[in-house]
C-alpha positions as CSV (number, residue, x, y, z in Angstrom):
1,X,27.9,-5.6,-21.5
2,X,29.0,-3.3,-18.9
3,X,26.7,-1.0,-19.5
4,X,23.8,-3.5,-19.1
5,X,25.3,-4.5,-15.7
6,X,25.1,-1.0,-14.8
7,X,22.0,-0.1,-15.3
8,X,20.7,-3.9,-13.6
9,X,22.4,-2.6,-10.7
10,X,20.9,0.9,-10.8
11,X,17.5,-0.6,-11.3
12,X,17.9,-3.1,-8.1
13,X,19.4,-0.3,-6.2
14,X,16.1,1.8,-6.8
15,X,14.2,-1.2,-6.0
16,X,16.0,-1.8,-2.7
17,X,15.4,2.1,-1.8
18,X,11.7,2.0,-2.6
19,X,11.2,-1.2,-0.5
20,X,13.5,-0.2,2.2
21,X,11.0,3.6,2.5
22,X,8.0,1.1,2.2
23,X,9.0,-1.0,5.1
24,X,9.6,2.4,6.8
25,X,6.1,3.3,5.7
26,X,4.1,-0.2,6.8
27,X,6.1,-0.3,9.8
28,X,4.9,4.1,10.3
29,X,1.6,3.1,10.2
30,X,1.7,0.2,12.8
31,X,3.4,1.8,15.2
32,X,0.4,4.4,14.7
33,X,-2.1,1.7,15.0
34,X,-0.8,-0.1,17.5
35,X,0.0,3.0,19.9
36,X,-2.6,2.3,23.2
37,X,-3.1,5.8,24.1
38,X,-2.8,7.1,20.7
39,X,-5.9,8.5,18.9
40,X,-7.5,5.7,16.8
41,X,-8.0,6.9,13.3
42,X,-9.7,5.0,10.9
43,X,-7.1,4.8,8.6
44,X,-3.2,5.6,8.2
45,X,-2.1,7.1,5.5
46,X,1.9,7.8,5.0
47,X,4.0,8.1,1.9
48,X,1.5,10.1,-0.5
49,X,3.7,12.8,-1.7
50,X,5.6,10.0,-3.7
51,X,2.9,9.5,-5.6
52,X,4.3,13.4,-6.9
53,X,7.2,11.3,-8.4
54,X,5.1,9.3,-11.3
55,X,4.8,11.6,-14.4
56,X,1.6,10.1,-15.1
57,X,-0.2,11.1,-12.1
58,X,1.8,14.4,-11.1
59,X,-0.8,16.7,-13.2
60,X,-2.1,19.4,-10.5
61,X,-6.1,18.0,-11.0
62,X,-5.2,14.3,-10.7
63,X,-3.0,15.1,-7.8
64,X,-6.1,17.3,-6.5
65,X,-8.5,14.6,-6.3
66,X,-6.4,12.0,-5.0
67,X,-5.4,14.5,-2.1
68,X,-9.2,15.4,-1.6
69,X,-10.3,11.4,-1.7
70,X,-7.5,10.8,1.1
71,X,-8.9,13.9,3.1
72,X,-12.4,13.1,2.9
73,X,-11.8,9.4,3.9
74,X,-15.6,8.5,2.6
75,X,-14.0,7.0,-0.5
76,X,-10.8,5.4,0.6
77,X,-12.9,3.8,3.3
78,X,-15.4,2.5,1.5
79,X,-13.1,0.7,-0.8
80,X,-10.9,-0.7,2.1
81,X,-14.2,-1.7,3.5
82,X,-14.7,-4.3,0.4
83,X,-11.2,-5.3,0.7
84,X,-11.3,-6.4,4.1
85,X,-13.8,-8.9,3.3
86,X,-12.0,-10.9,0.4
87,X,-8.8,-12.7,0.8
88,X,-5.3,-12.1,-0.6
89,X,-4.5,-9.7,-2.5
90,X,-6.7,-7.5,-4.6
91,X,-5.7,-5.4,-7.3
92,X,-7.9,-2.6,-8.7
93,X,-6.1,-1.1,-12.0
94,X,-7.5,2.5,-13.0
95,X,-11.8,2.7,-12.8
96,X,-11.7,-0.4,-11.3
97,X,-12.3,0.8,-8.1
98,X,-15.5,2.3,-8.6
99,X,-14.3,6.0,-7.8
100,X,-13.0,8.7,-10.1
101,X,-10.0,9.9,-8.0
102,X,-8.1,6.6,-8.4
103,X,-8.8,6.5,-11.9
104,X,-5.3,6.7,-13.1
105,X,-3.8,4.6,-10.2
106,X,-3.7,0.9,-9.5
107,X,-4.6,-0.2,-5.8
108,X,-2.8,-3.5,-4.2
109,X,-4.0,-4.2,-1.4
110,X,-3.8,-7.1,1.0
111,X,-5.6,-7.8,4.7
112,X,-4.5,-8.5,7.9
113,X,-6.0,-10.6,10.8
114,X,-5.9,-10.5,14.6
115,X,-7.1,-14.3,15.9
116,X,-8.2,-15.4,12.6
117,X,-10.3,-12.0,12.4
118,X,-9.7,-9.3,9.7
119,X,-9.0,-6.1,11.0
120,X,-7.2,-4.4,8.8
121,X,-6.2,-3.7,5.5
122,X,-2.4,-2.4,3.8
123,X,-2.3,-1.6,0.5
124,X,-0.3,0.4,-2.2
125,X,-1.2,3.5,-4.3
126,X,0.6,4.1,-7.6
127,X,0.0,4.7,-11.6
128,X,-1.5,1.9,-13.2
129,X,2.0,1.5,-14.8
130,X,3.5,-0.1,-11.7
131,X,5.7,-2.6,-11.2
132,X,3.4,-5.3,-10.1
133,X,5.8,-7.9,-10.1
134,X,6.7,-6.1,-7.2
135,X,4.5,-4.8,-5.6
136,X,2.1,-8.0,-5.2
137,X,4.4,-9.7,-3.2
138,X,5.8,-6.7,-1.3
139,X,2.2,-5.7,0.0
140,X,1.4,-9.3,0.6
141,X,4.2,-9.9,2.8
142,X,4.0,-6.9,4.5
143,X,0.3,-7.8,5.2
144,X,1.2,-11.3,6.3
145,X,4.4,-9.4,8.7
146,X,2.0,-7.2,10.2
147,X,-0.5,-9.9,11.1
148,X,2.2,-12.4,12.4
149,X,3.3,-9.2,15.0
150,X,-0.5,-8.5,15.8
151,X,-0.3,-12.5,17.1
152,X,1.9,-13.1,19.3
153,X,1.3,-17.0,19.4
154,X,1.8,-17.3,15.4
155,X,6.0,-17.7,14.8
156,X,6.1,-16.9,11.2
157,X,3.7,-15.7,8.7
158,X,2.3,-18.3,6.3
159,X,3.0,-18.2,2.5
């Protein structure tokens, strides 16, 4: 018994540490966005050396093309493009997405809206193994927090 308590513990730990680095990460990239003098880029990227952490995708070619779809943009763009204009969350697991770099990862992503207008998009890349359970509503809150700040006259997010 004390062992299972242990290793609940560990696992939550590891969960709270992976949430607190993405909060870290959304909140990164809106402070980027949201900087008036700073050079608008069409999309942030941060925390994509963690994706060096999952055994599944840290083989030196899939690491390669993921690296070469974030520098190239054309790709990632394109995608974020067709999730700006559906709403929730979206969820593209492996060749979903239509592009061979991301087909060993899952995509959860989740838009954001200034005055009722999407102008963004936040998602999450990992191995199609994630933990969705978590992820889901992590992205989709983040999505909904980043939103609420973008509008100053809405109090709280909506669930």
């Amino acid at each position: 018994m004390q062992a299972v308590r242990e290793a609940v513990l560990k696992e939550l730990k590891e969960d709270q540490q992976r949430m607190n680095q993405g909060m870290m990460d959304a909140i990164k990239i809106a402070q980027l966005a949201l900087e008036p003098n700073g050079k608008k880029e069409d999309y942030v990227l941060a925390g994509e050396t963690n994706l060096m952490g999952f055994s599944e995708l840290a083989g030196r070619d899939n690491l390669k093309k993921l690296f070469e779809a974030f520098s190239q943009k054309q790709s990632v763009l394109h995608l974020l493009d067709h999730c700006m204009k559906a709403e929730g969350v979206q969820i593209f697991i492996g060749e979903e997405s239509g592009y061979q770099a991301f087909d060993q990862c899952s995509l959860v992503t989740s838009s954001y809206s200034i005055s009722d207008e999407v102008v963004g998009v936040l998602g999450v890349i990992g191995p199609t193994r994630m933990a969705y359970e978590k992820i889901i509503p992590f992205v989709d809150i983040t999505a909904k927090l980043l939103g609420a700040a973008l509008n100053p006259k809405t109090a709280t997010p909506s669930s």
